[in-house]
N, C-alpha and C positions, 0 to 999 in steps of 0.2 A: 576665526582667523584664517581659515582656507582663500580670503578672496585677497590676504594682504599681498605686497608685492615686497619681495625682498631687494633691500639697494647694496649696491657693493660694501664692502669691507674698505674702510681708513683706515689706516696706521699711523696713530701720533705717537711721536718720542715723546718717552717722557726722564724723569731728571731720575730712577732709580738706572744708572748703568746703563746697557743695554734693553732695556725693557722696551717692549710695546704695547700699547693701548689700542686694543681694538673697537671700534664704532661702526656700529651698523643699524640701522633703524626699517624697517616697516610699516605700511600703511593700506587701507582699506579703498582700491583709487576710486569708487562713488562717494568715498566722502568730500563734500563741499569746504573744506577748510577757509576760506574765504571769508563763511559765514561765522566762524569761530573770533569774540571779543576779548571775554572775559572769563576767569575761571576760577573753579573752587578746589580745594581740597577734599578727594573722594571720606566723607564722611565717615564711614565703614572705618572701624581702627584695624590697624595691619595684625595678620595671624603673628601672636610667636612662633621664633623660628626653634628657641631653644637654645641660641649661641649668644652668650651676654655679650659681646662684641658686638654683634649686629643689634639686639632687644635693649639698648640703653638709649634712653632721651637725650646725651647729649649728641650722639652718631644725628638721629632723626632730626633735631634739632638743624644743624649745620646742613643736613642734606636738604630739607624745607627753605631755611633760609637762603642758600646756593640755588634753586629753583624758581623760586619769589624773585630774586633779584634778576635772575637770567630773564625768565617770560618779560617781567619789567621791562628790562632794556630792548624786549624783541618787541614791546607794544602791544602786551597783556596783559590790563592791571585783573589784579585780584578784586569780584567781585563778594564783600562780606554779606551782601542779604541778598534775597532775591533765587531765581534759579540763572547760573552760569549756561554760559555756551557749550562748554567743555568743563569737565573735572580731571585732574591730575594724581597720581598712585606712582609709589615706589615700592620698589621691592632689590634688598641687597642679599648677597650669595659669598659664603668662602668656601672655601673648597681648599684642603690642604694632600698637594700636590708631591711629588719627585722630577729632579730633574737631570739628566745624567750630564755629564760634560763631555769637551769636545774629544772627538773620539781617532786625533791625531791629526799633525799639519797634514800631512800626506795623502789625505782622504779615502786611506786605508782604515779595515775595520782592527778594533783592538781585542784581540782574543783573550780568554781566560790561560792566567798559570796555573795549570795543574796542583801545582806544588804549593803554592800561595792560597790557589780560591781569589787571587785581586783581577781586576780587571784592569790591565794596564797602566796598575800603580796608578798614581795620585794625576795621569793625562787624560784621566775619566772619573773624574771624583763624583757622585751620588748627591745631592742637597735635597732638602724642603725648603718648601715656600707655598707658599697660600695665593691662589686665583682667586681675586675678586669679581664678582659681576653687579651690576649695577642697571635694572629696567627700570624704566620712564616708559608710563601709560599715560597713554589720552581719551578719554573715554567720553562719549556724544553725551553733550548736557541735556538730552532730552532722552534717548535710550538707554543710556549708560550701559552702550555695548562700546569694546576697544575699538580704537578710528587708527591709533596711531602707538606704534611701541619703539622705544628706543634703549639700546644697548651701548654699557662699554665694557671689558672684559681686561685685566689687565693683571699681573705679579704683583704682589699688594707687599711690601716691607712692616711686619710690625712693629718691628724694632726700631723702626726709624723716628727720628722728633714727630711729633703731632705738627707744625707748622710745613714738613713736610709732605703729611699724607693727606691735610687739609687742602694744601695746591693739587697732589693727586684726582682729590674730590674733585675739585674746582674746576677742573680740565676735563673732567670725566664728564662732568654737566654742560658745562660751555659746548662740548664737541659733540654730545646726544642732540641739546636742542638747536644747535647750528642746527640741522637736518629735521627742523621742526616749525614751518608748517613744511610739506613736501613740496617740490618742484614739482610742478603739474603740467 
């Protein structure tokens, strides 16, 4: 991965709050992407991670299919026999997080009360929440070494409906493989 080249950082809104969705992808630039048609499913079944959130069929399921349909529309069908031009690999990430809050209109800092142990009462409240991250590999259908890796990173709600974190998904793919083949 030493020869990929890093592209800037997007930030899409997305519909939790304030949240942001970070996208950033790299690439290998003597790859020929041009030549890239068709492509498989890297064969190899993904490592458990150990987090039944992430190790359930229907997560991989929904993320396969969000993929399949994106390459689709960008004019990559799936080839099912034969050897592909490229093969494709995911790998998801949580990470559960703290977040402190705003630490006053004034943009003054909030000190501790002695006497309390708080930090400026309830104008700096403490929360969790979980960082998702979500890679998109592309890996050369003839070396199956990485050509091409993409990212989205973003405050993941589990509490939230399933028809919500589905759009989440949804967005998080759409805005990896925008950036998929590279501008060269």
């Amino acid at each position: 991965m030493s020869r990929l080249v890093i592209l800037p950082t997007v930030l899409l809104a997305i519909l939790v709050g304030c949240a942001k969705m970070q996208i950033q992808s790299a690439h290998n630039p003597l790859t020929n992407f041009s030549t890239y048609r068709t492509y498989q499913w890297l064969p190899e079944t993904r490592p458990k991670t150990g987090d039944p959130r992430i190790d359930n069929p229907d997560l991989d399921s929904r993320i396969r299919n969000l993929m399949d349909a994106r390459l689709s529309i960008q004019g990559y069908p799936q080839k099912l026999s034969g050897p592909p031009d490229f093969y494709v690999a995911y790998h998801v990430a949580l990470k559960n997080s703290l977040s402190a809050g705003d630490p006053g209109a004034n943009y003054g800092y909030q000190f501790a009360h002695v006497d309390t142990g708080s930090w400026g009462g309830d104008k700096n409240p403490i929360g969790q929440y979980e960082r998702g991250v979500l890679l998109l590999d592309i890996l050369d259908g003839t070396t199956r070494k990485l050509v091409w890796r993409g990212s989205a990173r973003a405050d993941v709600d589990l509490s939230a409906p399933q028809t919500h974190r589905d759009e989440q998904l949804r967005k998080a793919v759409r805005g990896i493989l925008e950036r998929f083949p590279p501008r060269q």
